[in-house]
Steps between C-alpha positions, in 0.01 A plus 500: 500500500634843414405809732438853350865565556572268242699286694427103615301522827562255791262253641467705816396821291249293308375386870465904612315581136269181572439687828419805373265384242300267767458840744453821254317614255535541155526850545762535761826625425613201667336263270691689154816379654408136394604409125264477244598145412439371873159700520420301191587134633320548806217672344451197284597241771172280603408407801661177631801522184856547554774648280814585523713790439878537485698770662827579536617272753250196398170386424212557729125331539217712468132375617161669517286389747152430588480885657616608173834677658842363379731283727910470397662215562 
């Protein structure tokens, strides 16, 4: 996953823009932090499917759940 920087991001930075896009809004300023590409896969993840994405430092499991939040394993 590349970040708006333009640079590889790290799993942990792909756990703190899961975060924010569970807790804020679309319109937060918070929330246009979070690349396009990653508001993309989640938006399209279904409930009960995992994916993965690959960062920097490795691969990382993503899962929506029944509560429709994301959980990063």
């Amino acid at each position: 996953m590349i970040g708006n920087d333009g640079k590889p991001m790290t799993r942990e930075m792909v756990r703190a823009a899961i975060a924010v896009y569970n807790e804020q809004s679309r319109g937060s300023g918070a929330f246009s932090t979070i690349p396009r590409a990653l508001v993309t896969i989640l938006d399209q993840l279904a409930v009960g499917k995992t994916t993965y994405v690959k960062g920097a430092d490795g691969q990382m499991q993503i899962t929506r759940r029944k509560d429709k939040t994301i959980a990063a394993g």
